[in-house]
C-alpha positions in Angstrom: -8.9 134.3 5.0 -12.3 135.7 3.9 -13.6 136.4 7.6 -17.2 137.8 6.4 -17.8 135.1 3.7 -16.8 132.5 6.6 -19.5 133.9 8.9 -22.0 133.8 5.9 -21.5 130.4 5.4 -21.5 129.7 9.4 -24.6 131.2 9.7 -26.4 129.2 6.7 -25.2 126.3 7.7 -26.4 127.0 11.5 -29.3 127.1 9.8 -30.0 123.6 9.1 -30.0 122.4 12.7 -27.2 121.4 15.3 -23.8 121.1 13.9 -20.7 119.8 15.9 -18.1 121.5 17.8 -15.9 122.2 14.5 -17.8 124.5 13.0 -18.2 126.8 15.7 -14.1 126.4 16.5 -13.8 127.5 12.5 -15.4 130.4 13.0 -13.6 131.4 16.2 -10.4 131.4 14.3 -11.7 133.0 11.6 -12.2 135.7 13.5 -9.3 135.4 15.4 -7.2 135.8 13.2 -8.5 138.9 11.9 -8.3 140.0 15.5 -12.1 140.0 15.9 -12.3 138.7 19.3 -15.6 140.0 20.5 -16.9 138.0 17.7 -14.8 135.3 18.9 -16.4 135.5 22.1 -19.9 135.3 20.7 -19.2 132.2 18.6 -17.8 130.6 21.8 -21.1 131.6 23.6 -23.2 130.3 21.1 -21.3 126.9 21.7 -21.6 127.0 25.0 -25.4 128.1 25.2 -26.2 125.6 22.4 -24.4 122.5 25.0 -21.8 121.9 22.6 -18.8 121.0 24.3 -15.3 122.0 21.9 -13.1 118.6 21.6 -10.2 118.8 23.6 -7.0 118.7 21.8 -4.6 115.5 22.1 -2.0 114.2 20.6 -0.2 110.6 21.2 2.4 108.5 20.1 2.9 104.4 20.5 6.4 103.5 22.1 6.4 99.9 21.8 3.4 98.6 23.4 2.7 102.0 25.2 0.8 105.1 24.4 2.3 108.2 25.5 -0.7 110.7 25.4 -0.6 114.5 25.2 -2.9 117.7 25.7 -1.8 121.4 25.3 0.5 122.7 28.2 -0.1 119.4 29.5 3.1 118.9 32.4 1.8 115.2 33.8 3.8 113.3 31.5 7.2 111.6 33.6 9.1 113.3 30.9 7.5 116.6 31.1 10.7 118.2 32.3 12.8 117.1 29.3 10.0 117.7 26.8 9.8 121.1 27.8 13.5 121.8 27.8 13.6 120.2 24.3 10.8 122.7 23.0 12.7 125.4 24.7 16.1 124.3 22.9 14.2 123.9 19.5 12.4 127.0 19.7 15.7 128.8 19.8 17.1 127.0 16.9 13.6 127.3 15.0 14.0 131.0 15.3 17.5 131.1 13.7 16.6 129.0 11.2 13.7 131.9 10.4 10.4 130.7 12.3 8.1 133.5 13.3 5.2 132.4 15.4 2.1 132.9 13.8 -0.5 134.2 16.9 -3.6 134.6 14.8 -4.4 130.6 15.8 -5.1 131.9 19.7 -8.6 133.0 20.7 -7.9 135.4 23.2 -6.6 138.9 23.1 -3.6 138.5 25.2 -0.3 140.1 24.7 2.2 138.6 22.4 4.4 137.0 24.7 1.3 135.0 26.5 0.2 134.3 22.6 3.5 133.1 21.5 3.1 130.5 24.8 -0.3 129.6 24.1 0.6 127.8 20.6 4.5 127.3 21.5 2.8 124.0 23.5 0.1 122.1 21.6 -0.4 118.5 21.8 1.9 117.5 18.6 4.5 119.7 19.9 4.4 117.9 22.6 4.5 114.8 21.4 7.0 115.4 18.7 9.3 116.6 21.5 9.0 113.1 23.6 9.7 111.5 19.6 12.6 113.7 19.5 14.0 112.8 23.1 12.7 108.9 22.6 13.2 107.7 19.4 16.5 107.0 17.9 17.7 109.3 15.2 17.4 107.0 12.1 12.9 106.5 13.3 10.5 108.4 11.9 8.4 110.1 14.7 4.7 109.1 14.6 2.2 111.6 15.9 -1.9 110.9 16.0 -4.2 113.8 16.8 -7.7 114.0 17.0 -8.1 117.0 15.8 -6.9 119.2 12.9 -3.7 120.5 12.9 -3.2 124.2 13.3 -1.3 126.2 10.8 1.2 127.6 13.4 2.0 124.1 14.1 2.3 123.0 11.0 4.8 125.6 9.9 6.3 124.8 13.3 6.7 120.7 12.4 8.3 121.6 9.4 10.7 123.8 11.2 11.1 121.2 13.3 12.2 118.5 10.7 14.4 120.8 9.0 16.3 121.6 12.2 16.5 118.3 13.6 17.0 116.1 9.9 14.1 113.7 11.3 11.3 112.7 9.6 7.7 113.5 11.1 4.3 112.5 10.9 1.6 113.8 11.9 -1.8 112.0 11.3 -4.5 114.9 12.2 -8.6 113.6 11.9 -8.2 115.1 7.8 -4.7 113.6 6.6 -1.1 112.6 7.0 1.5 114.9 6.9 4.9 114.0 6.3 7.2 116.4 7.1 11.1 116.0 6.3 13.8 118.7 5.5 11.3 121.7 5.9 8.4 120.4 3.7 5.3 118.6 4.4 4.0 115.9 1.8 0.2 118.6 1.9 1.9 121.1 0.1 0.6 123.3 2.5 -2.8 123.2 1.2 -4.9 120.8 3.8 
């Protein structure tokens, strides 16, 4: 939460020579979230004039002997329409249950309704949904991403659990998270 001390560190460690994507994608939130996005447009620059190309986002799941992949607002999937409706219904539910959106994960400065659609469909959403729509009731859903998980989502999975009773888990590229009845095994500390 310390947007200046993260920038001081950025900058000392940009200082020993190339670093990967990450770094640079920490320091865009950073700033982000503190609303910052000129600087969040700077630290994007410097990626892209450095030839660092940011990871793209994915998420998958294994269904038998078939991997079901997923990027943010992806719509290819066969099951796209029903993945969408199920995020639609759960969203609703979500926000009885007392989930707020947290927009300070988007990069841009868009209004809140095109910021509460940016995050509303990330990969694991994504793929949680097609779990939720798949899997039978009494299976845990699986989720892999490649990247680390963003703290909207995260509240959002555990939203998600406590809502539906199911047990999710979400192996980002730090740790597994194993969310069930509203809690995540992280303590929400990852």
């Amino acid at each position: 939460g310390n947007t200046e001390l993260a920038a001081y560190a950025a900058d000392r460690i940009f200082e020993l020579g190339p670093v990967s994507s990450g770094l640079h994608v920490l320091l865009s939130n950073a700033y982000a979230a503190t609303g910052r996005y000129e600087d969040v447009a700077k630290a994007r620059k410097m990626l892209k004039d450095r030839g660092i190309k940011k990871e793209i986002g994915l998420s998958w799941v294994d269904e038998g002997n078939k991997v079901h992949t997923f990027a943010a607002r992806d719509r290819s999937h066969a099951k796209a329409k029903e993945i969408y409706r199920k995020l639609e219904e759960l969203g609703d539910e979500m926000g009885r249950a007392g989930y707020i959106a947290d927009t300070s994960f988007v990069w841009r400065e868009v209004n809140g309704k095109e910021k509460n659609q940016t995050i509303r469909y990330h990969s694991e959403r994504l793929a949680v949904a097609f779990g939720l729509i798949t899997f039978p009731s009494d299976r845990p859903i699986r989720v892999m991403k490649n990247l680390h998980i963003c703290g909207d989502c995260h509240t959002a999975i555990k939203f998600m659990s406590k809502c539906t009773g199911r047990v999710i888990i979400v192996r980002d590229n730090n740790r597994f998270h194993h969310f069930e009845d509203g809690k995540c095994s992280c303590g929400d500390y990852w």
